[in-house]
C-alpha positions in Angstrom: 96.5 81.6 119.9 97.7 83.2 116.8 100.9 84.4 115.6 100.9 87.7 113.1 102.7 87.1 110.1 102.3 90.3 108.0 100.0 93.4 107.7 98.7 93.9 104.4 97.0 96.0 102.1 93.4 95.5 101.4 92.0 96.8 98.5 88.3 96.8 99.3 88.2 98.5 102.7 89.7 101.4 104.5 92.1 99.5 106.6 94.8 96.8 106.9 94.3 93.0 107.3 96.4 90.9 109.7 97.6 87.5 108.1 97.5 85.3 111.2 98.7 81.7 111.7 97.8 79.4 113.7 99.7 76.3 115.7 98.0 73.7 113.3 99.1 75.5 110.0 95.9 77.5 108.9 96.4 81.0 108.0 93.5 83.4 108.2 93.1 87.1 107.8 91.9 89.7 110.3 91.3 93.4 110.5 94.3 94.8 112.0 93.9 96.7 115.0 96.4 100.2 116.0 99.6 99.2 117.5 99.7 95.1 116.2 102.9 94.5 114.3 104.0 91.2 112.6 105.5 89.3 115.5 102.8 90.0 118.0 100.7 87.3 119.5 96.4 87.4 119.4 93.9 85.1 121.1 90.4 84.1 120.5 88.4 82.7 123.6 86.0 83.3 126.3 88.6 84.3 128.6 92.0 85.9 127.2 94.1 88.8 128.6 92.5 91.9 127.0 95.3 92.8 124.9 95.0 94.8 121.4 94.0 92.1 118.9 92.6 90.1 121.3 89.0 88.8 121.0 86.3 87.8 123.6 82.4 88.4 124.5 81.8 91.5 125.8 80.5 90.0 129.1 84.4 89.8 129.6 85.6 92.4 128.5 86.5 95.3 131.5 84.3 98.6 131.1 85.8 101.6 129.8 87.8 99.9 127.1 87.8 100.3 123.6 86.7 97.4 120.9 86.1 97.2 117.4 84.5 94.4 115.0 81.7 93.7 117.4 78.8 91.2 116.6 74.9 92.5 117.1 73.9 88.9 117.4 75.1 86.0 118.5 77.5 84.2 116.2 76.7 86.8 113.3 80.3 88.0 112.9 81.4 91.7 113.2 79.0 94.1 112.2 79.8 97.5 113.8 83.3 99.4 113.8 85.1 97.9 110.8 86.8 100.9 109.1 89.7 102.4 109.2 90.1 104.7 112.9 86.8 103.7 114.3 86.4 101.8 117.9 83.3 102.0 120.2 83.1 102.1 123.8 81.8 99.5 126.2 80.1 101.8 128.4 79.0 99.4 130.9 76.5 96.2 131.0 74.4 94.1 132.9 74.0 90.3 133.1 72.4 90.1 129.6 72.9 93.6 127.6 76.0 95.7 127.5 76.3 99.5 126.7 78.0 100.7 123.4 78.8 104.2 122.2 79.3 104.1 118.7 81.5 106.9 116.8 78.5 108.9 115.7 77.3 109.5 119.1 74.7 106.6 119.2 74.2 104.4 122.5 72.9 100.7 122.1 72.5 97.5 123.6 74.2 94.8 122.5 73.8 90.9 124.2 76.8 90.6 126.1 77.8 87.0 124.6 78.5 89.1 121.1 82.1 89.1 120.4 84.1 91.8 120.0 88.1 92.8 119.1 90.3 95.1 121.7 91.6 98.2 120.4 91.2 100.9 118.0 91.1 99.8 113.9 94.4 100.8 112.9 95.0 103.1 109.3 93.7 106.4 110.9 95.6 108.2 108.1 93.5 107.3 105.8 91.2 109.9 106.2 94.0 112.4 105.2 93.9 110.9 101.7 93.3 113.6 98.8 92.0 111.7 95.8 93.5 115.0 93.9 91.6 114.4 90.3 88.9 112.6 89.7 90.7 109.9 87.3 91.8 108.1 90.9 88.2 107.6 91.7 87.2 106.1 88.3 89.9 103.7 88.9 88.4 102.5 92.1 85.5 102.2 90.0 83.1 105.1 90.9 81.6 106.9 88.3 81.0 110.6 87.9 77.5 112.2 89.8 75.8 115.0 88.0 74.3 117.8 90.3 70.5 117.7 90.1 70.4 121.2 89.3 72.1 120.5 86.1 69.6 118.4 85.0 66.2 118.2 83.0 63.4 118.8 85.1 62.1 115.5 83.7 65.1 113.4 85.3 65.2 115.5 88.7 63.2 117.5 91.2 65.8 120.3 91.4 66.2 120.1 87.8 65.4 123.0 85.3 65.1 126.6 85.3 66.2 129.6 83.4 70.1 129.9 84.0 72.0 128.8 87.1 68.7 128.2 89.3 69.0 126.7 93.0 66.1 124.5 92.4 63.3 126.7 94.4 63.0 123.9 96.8 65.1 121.9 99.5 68.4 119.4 98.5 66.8 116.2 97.8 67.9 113.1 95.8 66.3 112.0 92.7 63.4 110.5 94.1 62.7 113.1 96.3 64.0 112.0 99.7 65.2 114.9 101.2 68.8 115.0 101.6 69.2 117.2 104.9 67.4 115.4 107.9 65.5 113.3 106.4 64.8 109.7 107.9 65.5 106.9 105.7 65.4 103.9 108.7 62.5 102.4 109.1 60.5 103.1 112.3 59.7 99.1 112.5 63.0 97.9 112.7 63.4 95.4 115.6 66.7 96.8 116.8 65.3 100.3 117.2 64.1 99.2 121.0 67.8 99.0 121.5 69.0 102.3 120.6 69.2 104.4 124.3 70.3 107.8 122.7 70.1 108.5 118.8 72.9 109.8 116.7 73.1 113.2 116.6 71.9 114.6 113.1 74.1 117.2 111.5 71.5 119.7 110.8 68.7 119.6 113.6 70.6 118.1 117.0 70.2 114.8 118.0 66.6 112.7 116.5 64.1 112.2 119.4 63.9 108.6 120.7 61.8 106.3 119.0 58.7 104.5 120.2 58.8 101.5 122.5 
């Protein structure tokens, strides 16, 4: 058991850390879940009251409740549902696989001795954020993009052409991946025999299954 010192500012992700201390002395840092204030208590064990904070295998966690930071393998650490607003759904499991469904619609399996935190990932608002000039983003240490049309044909496949030109063919990055619906994960990937239901693509529906 933990007690929550402070919630901080983070400067390399979307949300807020947790400083936590522990009886012994040791301080560590966590992401910090909606509705934890300084004060609260949080626990980290195979069985613990499912509170916000709280952390536990999913094979113990009740169905229907929202968790964030949950591992894909065993002892890996959190993996999925990290940033700022974002929790996933245990839909339901069995005695070895548990049901997720992620924020962009996908449904996988996930060993039910992963780990995962209760509650939502707190800083929702931070969507709402309007950089308002670009100098704000060169400060966080992204550079300016240049539209391919506004290139030389030589540097990129929509580049060229007499006046403003739309390029003649469909968006696609530099190397000529296509930037609307195309696929970019590999059909070999070992986790793809645990995706149920695919994410749903914002042009053409939701992508067929893959192969077994």
């Amino acid at each position: 058991m933990g007690n929550v010192l402070a919630i901080e500012y983070d400067p390399n992700r979307s949300c807020n850390i947790a400083l936590i201390e522990y009886p012994d002395g040791e301080r560590r840092y966590i992401l910090a879940p909606a509705g934890l204030i300084a004060g609260h208590k949080v626990e980290s064990g195979e069985r613990v009251e499912p509170a916000v904070g709280n952390a536990m295998p999913l094979k113990n966690i009740p169905p229907g409740m929202d968790v964030h930071n949950v591992e894909m393998s065993v002892g890996q650490g959190g993996k999925l549902c990290r940033s700022a607003g974002v929790s996933t759904r245990l839909l339901s499991r069995s005695s070895t696989w548990a049901v997720l469904v992620l924020p962009s619609g996908e449904m996988r399996e996930v060993r039910v001795e992963c780990r995962a935190t209760i509650g939502q990932v707190g800083n929702a608002e931070h969507q709402n954020i309007r950089w308002g000039k670009a100098g704000r983003n060169r400060h966080r240490g992204i550079r300016p993009s240049v539209r391919g049309t506004a290139q030389n044909p030589v540097s990129h496949p929509l580049g060229g052409g007499e006046g403003r030109s739309g390029g003649g063919r469909h968006p696609c990055s530099k190397w000529g991946q296509l930037a609307k619906g195309g696929r970019t994960r590999s059909p070999n990937r070992v986790s793809n025999a645990r995706i149920l239901r695919r994410r749903k693509s914002r042009r053409y529906g939701q992508l067929p299954r893959p192969k077994q």
